[in-house]
Every structure is written in C-alpha cells, then in structure tokens.
C-alpha positions in Angstrom: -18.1 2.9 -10.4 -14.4 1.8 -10.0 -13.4 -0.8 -8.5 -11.8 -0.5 -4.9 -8.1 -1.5 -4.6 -6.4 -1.9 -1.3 -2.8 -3.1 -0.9 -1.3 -4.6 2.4 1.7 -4.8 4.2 2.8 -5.0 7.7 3.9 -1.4 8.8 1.9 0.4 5.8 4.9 2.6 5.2 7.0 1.1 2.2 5.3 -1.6 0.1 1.5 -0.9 0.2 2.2 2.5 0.1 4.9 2.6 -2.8 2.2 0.6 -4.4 -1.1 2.6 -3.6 1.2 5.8 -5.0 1.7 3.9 -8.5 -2.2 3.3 -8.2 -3.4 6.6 -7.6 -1.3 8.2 -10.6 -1.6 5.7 -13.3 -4.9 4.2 -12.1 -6.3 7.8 -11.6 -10.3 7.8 -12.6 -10.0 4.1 -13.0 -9.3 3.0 -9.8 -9.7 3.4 -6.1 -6.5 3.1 -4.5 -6.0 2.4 -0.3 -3.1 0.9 1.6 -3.3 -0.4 5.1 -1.0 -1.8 7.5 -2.1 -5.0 10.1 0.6 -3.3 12.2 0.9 0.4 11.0 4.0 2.3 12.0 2.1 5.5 12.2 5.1 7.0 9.0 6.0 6.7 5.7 9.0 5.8 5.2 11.5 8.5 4.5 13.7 6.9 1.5 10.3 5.6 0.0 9.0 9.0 0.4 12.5 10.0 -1.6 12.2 7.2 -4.2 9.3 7.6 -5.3 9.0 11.6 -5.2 11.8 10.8 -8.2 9.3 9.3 -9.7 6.8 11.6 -10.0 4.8 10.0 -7.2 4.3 12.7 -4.1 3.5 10.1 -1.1 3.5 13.3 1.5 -0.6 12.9 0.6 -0.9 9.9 1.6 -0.4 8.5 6.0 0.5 5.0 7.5 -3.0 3.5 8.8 -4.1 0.4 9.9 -7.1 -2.0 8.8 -9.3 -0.4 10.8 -8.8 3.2 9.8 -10.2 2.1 6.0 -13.2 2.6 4.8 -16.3 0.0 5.2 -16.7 -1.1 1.2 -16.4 -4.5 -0.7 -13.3 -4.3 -1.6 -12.6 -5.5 -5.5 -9.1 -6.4 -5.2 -6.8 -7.1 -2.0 -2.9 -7.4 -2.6 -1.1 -8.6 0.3 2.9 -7.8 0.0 4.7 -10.6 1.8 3.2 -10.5 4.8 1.9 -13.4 5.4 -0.2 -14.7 8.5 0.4 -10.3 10.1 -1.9 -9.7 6.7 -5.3 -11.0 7.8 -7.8 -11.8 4.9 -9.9 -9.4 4.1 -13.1 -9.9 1.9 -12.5 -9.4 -1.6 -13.3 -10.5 -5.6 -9.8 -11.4 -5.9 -7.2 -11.6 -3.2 -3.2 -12.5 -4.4 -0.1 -12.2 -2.3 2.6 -10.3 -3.7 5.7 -12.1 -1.8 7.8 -8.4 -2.0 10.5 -8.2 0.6 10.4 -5.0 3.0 12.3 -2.2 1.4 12.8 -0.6 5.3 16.0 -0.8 5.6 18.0 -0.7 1.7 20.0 2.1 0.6 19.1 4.0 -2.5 22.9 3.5 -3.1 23.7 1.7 -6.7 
C-alpha cells in the first residue's frame, strides 16, 4: 500500500499543485499524491500550468479542490505551503509546513 501524500495551500492552484505534479511523476507507484486548497480558487494557475508543462509535468489532469472534495483516508503525510492558520490541521503521521511564498502573481521573466 503507499502511503497517502496530500499538499496544502490556500487557493490550491500554484504551490500544492506544482507540488502534487512533482509527486505524481517522480513518486509514481510509490506514492499517492493529492492537493487541496482551505480556500480553493476553482483554477490552476495559468503560468504554473506553463512552468511546469516545461518540465515535463502536464497539470491540465489535475483541478483546484478544496478539503472537502478529498478523499476520506489516513493521510500519511500532510505538507502545508505557507499558509498558515487558512491551512487547518488535518490528521496525519507527519505534518510539516513548507513556509513557500505564493507564486500567483511572478513572471516567468529572468
């Protein structure tokens, strides 16, 4: 069985999902991967969409939901990005913020 991984953000369209993307293709058949928002925006984020399709990472799969659009498991491992009290706590084996800042609005300029 493998372990359940479900990463959090506010709006569940940049961070969690960026990071549920990475999951899902270099955790494949080791992993479960989710994402979740505690205020989903209902859309990915276009230049995350972009950025990450560079990447080899196709996040058009994937949709913005919130907490209680997931699954009812025991989840293994809850990652929190930065959200701090909008991220309620969820019951987990191990549960660690990530203190990223929201990508929303940077350019993919250099």
């Amino acid at each position: 069985m493998s372990p359940k991984v479900l990463f959090v953000c506010v709006e569940n369209s940049c961070r969690s999902q960026m990071a549920e993307g990475f999951a899902r293709l270099h955790g494949d058949n080791v992993v479960e991967a989710w994402s979740a928002g505690s205020k989903p925006s209902g859309k990915i984020n276009d230049t995350a969409v972009q950025v990450m399709k560079e990447r080899g990472v196709d996040l058009t799969r994937q949709s913005s939901k919130g907490l209680p659009d997931l699954p009812k498991v025991k989840w293994d491992y809850v990652f929190t990005m930065g959200c701090g009290d909008a991220c309620p706590t969820l019951p987990a084996k191990l549960r660690e913020d990530w203190a990223i800042p929201d990508p929303k609005n940077l350019s993919t300029d250099e």
